[in-house]
C-alpha positions as CSV (number, residue, x, y, z in Angstrom):
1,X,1.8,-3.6,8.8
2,X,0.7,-7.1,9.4
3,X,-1.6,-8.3,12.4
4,X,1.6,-9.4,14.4
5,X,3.2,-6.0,14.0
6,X,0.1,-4.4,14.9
7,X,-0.2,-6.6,18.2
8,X,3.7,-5.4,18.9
9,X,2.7,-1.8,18.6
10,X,-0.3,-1.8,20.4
11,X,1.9,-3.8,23.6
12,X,4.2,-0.9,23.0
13,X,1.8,1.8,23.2
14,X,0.0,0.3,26.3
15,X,3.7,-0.1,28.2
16,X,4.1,4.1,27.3
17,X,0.5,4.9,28.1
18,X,1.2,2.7,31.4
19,X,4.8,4.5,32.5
20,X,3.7,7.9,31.4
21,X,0.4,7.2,33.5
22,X,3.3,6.7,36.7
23,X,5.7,9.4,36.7
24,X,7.3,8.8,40.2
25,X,7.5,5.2,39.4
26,X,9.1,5.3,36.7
27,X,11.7,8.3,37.8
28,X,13.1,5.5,40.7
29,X,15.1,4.3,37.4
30,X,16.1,7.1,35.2
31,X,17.4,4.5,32.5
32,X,14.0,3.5,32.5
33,X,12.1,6.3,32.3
34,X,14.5,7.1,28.8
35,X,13.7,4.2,27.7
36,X,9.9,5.2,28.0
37,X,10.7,8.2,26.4
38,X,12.3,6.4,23.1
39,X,9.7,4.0,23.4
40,X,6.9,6.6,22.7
41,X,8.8,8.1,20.3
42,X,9.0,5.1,18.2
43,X,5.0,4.3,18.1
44,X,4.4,8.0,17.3
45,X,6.9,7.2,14.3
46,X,5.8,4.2,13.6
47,X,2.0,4.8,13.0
48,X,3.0,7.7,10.4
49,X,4.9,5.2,8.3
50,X,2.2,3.0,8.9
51,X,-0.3,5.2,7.3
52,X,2.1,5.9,4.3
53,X,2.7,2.5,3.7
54,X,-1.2,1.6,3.5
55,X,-1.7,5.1,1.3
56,X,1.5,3.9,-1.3
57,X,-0.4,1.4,-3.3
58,X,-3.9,1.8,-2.6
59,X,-4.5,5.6,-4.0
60,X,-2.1,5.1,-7.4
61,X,-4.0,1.6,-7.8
62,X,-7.5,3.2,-7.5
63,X,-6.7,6.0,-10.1
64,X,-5.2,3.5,-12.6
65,X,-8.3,1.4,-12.3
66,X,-10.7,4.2,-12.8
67,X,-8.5,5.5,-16.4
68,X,-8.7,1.7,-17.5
69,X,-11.9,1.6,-17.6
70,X,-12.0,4.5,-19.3
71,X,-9.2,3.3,-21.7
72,X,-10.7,0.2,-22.5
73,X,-14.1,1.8,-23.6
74,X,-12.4,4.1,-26.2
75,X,-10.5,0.7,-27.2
76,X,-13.6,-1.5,-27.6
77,X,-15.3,2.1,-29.6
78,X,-12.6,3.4,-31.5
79,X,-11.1,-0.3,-32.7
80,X,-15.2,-1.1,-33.8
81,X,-15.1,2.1,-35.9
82,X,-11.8,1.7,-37.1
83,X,-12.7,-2.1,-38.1
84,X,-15.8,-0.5,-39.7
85,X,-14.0,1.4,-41.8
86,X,-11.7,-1.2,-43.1
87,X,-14.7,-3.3,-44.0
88,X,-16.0,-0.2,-46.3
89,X,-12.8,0.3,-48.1
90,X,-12.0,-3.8,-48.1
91,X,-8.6,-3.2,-46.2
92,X,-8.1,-6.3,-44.6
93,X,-4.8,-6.4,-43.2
94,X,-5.9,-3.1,-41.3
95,X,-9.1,-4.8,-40.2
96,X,-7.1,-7.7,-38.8
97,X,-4.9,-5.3,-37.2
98,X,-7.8,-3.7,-34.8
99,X,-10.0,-7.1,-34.7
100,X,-10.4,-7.0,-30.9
101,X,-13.8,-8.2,-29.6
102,X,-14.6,-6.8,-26.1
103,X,-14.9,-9.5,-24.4
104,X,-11.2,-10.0,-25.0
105,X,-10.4,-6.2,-24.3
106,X,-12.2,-6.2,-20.6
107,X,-9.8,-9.2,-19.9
108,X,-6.9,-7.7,-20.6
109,X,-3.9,-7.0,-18.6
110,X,-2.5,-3.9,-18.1
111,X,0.6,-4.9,-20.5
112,X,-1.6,-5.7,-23.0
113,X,-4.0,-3.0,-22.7
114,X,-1.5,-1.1,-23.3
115,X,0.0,-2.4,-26.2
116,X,-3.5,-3.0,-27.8
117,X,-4.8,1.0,-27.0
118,X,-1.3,2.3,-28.7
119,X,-1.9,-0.4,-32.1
120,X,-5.8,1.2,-32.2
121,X,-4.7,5.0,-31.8
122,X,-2.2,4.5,-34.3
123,X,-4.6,3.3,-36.8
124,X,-7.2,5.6,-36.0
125,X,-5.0,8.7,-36.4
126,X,-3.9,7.5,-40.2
127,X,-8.0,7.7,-40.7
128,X,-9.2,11.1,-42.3
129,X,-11.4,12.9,-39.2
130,X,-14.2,13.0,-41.5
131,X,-14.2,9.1,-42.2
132,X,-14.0,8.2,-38.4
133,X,-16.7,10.6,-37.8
134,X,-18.3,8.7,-40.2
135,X,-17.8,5.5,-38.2
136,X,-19.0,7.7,-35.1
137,X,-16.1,8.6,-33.7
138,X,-15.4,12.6,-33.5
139,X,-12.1,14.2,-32.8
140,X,-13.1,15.0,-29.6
141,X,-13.5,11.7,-28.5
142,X,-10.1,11.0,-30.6
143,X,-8.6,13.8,-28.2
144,X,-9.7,12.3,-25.1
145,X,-9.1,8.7,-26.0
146,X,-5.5,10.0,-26.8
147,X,-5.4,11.8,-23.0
148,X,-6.9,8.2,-21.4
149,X,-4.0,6.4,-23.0
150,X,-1.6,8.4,-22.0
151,X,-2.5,8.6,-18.4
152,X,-2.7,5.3,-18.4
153,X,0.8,4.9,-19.8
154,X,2.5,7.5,-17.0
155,X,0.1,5.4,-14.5
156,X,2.2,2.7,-14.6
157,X,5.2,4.6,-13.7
158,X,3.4,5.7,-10.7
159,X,3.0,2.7,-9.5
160,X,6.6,1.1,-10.3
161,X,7.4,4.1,-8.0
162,X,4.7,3.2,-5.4
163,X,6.3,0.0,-5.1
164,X,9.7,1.4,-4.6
165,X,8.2,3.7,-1.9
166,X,6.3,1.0,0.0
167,X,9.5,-1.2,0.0
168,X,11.2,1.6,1.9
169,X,8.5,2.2,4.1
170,X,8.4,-1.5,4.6
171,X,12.4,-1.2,5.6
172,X,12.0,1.3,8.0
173,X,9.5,0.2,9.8
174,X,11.0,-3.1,10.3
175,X,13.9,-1.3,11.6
176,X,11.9,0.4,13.9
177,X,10.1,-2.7,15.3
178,X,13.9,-4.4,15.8
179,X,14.9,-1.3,17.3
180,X,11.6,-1.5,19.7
181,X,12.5,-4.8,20.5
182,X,15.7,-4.4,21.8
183,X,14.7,-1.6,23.5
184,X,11.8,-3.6,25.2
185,X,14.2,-6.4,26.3
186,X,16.6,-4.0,28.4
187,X,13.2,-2.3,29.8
188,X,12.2,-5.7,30.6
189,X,15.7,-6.8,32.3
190,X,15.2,-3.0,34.5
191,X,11.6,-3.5,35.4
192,X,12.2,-6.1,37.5
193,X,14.0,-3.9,40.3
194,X,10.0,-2.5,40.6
195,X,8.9,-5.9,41.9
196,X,10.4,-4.3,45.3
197,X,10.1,-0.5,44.4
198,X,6.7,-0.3,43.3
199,X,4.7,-3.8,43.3
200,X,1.9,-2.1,41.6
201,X,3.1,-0.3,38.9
202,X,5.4,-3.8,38.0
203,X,1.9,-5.6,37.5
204,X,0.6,-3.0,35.4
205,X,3.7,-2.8,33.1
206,X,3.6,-7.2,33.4
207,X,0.3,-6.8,31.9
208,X,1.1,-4.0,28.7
209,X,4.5,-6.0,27.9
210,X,2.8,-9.1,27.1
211,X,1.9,-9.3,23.1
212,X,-1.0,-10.3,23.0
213,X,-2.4,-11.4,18.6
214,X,-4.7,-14.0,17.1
215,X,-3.8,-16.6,14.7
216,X,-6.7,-18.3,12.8
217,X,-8.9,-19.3,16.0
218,X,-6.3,-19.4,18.6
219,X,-5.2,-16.8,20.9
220,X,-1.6,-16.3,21.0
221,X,0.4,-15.1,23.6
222,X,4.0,-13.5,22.9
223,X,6.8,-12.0,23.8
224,X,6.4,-12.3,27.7
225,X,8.3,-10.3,30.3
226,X,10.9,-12.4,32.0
227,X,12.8,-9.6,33.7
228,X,14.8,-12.1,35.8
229,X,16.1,-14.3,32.6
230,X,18.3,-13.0,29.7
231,X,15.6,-12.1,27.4
């Protein structure tokens, strides 16, 4: 959610925390008081898509990060090796094949890390085991440099499919906040009948209706209750 969204929802929370805190009040004007009721439900719903939208990106993102690293050691080992070896046997189309220097690896993108781990595997796996050990890499690390690749490859699936997910979460929430709105505005037209009925609880909700968010230096004030114009 973004820092105006978050100002909306925390107006919204303090108008239910307000009525709820006022139950005879708020009973004068039954409408009302379902209002309330559909109001809280809306935050409660709100601040669980919040969460999942904040957890969509950020967990897949963290786990592709940490494989990359990984992948991209086994690239900048396993390419050396391999370029090694076609020094030693004077193959030079496979040594310009795997000539990547690190400092060109650790820069990559993912797209191209990609592309670049699946040229050095393949080269690596036409080597006889006992020549790359030779070169210092085992068929353990072969193994695991094989696994890193491949989770790295599904990894960016997962997050295509992160993206998707956040999108919806993004959707819904914005239907939510619309749906708030409206709400907020018919509440607003209603609570003006407590400026005779209950002075004191009319202030109160005055006060928790008026969104209240920062932009830059400034403080901004929005969205404030007009319950005698057509909001």
């Amino acid at each position: 959610m973004n820092d105006y969204q978050n100002a909306k929802q925390a107006s919204y929370k303090l108008i239910t925390k307000e009525a709820k805190s006022n139950p005879s009040e708020t009973s004068l004007i039954p409408s009302f008081a379902n209002g309330i009721t559909r109001m809280d439900a809306i935050t409660v719903e709100i601040d669980a898509i919040g969460i999942q939208q904040a957890k969509d990106i950020t967990g897949v993102t963290k786990d592709k990060n940490s494989v990359m690293t990984e992948l991209m050691d086994y690239v900048v080992d396993v390419s050396g090796a391999v370029n090694s070896y076609a020094i030693s046997t004077g193959d030079n189309t496979l040594q310009t094949k795997v000539n990547f220097k690190e400092s060109a690896i650790t820069k990559m993108s993912h797209s191209d890390l990609r592309k670049t781990a699946a040229i050095v595997l393949e080269e690596a796996e036409k080597i006889a085991p006992a020549d790359l050990a030779n070169e210092g890499i085992t068929t353990t690390e072969m193994t695991e440099f094989k696994a890193a690749y491949n989770q790295f490859h599904e990894g960016s699936s997962n997050t295509r499919e992160a993206i998707i997910d956040r999108s919806g979460h993004t959707q819904k929430l914005l239907d939510l906040f619309e749906e708030a709105s409206d709400l907020k505005k018919n509440l607003d037209r209603l609570a003006s009948q407590f400026k005779r009925k209950a002075p004191d609880f009319y202030q109160k909700y005055i006060a928790a209706a008026n969104v209240i968010y920062k932009t830059s230096s400034k403080t901004v004030g929005a969205e404030q209750v007009k319950p005698a114009a057509n909001a």
